[in-house]
C-alpha positions, 0 to 999 in steps of 0.5 A: 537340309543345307549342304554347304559342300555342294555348289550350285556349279555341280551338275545334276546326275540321272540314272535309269536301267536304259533309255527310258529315263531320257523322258525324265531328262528331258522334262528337267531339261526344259524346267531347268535349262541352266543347269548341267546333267549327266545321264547314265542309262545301264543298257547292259543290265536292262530290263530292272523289271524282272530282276530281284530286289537285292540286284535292283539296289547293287546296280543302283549303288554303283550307279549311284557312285559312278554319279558321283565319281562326276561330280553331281550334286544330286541324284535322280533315279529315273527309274521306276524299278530301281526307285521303289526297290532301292531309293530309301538304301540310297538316300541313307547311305549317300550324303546328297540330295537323291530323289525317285520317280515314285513320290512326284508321281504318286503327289501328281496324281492325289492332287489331281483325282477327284475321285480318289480313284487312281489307275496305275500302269508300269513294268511287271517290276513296278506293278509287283512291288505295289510301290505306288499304291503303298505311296498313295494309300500311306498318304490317303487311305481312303484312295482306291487305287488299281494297278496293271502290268504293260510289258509290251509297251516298252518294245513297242516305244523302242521300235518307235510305234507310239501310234497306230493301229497294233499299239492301240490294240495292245493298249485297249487290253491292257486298260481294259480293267483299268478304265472298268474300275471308273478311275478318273487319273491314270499314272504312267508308271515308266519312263517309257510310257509318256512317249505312248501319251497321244494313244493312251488318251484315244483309248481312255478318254477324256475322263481320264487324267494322265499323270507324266511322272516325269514332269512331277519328278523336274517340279520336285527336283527344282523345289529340291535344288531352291531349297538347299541352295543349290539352283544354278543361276547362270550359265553360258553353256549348258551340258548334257553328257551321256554314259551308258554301259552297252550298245552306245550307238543303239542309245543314241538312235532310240534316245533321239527318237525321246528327246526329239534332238540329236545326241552328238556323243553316247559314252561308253562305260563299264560298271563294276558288278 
């Protein structure tokens, strides 16, 4: 699809429920470091996991339009929650290119199983809708695919314990039963969770493929960007702005901590409910 009222001037907008859509910010970063982003994190309104279908899609339109308020070109929703309970509403109603972290994931891990045996680690939000299995079993029903909730890994990746002795633990109880089902590719199913990678390969091993749904989700975004004619080709100096809807300070530290780079300036902004 063309979209000849874009340019490929306009920056890229990202939103998340908080922080954790900062791994997908980054992997687009690095794969796309000419072009500008605007990231919206609704830190007032987090966590999305627990919320009910009908609330993850308001928030996500009015993210959506506070997006494009900014001028973006294209949206991705960085968020798993908000991507398997609102990003069908949102590609319909809005006349942008919007991609979810979903689909890129799901493709990432069918291409690399051997086995079509496929494990799946989220929020208890995106466990419950069953999003991933349903993306993958639609494209392949012969895939056995077992999910499992992990609450406490977000908390733990906030107060920055990606390693150690009490984050291994918390890992090896909650892929107990994945690792039981012999899967051969694991997808991490928050944005959160790539920051857990180092641990969650020592409790899994290396017969265990990780799937980082952000690094799936940039190679798509790209692909979506050449096909519309919308890549940026050239550009002195890249932006990243940052807009957040609660707690622009507390961003700025735990974001940090994501992107391994300081954040100059976290905006603060209210959203309408």
């Amino acid at each position: 699809m063309f979209l000849p009222s874009l340019s490929p001037n306009q920056p890229i907008g990202i939103f998340d429920s908080g922080i954790g859509g900062l791994t997908v910010f980054s992997e687009l970063q690095k794969l796309l470091p000419l072009e500008d982003f605007v990231y919206l994190g609704d830190t007032a309104r987090v966590p999305y996991g627990t919320k009910s279908s009908e609330m993850v899609l308001h928030y996500s339109q009015h993210n959506v339009k506070f997006l494009l308020e900014k001028k973006v070109k294209m949206v991705v929703v960085a968020c798993n929650t908000a991507s398997a309970f609102a990003l069908l509403e949102l590609q319909k109603y809005y006349p942008i290119p919007i991609i979810g972290v979903i689909d890129p994931g799901a493709q990432g891990a069918m291409k690399t199983s051997q086995k079509n045996r496929i494990g799946v680690i989220g929020t208890e939000g995106t466990i419950r809708s069953d999003a991933y299995a349903k993306t993958i079993l639609r494209k392949n029903p012969k895939t056995f695919v077992v999910s499992t909730p992990c609450p406490l890994f977000v908390p733990l990746v906030e107060e920055g314990w990606l390693e150690g002795e009490v984050t291994e633990q918390v890992a090896s109880i909650y892929l107990k039963k994945i690792i039981s089902e012999k899967v051969d590719t694991l997808i991490l199913g928050c944005t959160h969770y790539p920051l857990l990678k180092r641990t969650l390969k020592k409790v899994v091993g290396n017969s265990i493929q990780l799937i980082d749904s952000a690094e799936e989700t940039a190679l798509e975004t790209k692909h979506i960007l050449e096909e519309n004619k919308i890549l940026r080709k050239e550009n002195l100096q890249p932006t990243g702005q940052f807009f957040v809807t609660d707690s622009p300070e507390r961003f700025r530290r735990v974001g940090e901590l994501f992107l391994k780079t300081p954040i100059q300036k976290v905006n603060h902004v209210t959203i309408e409910m």
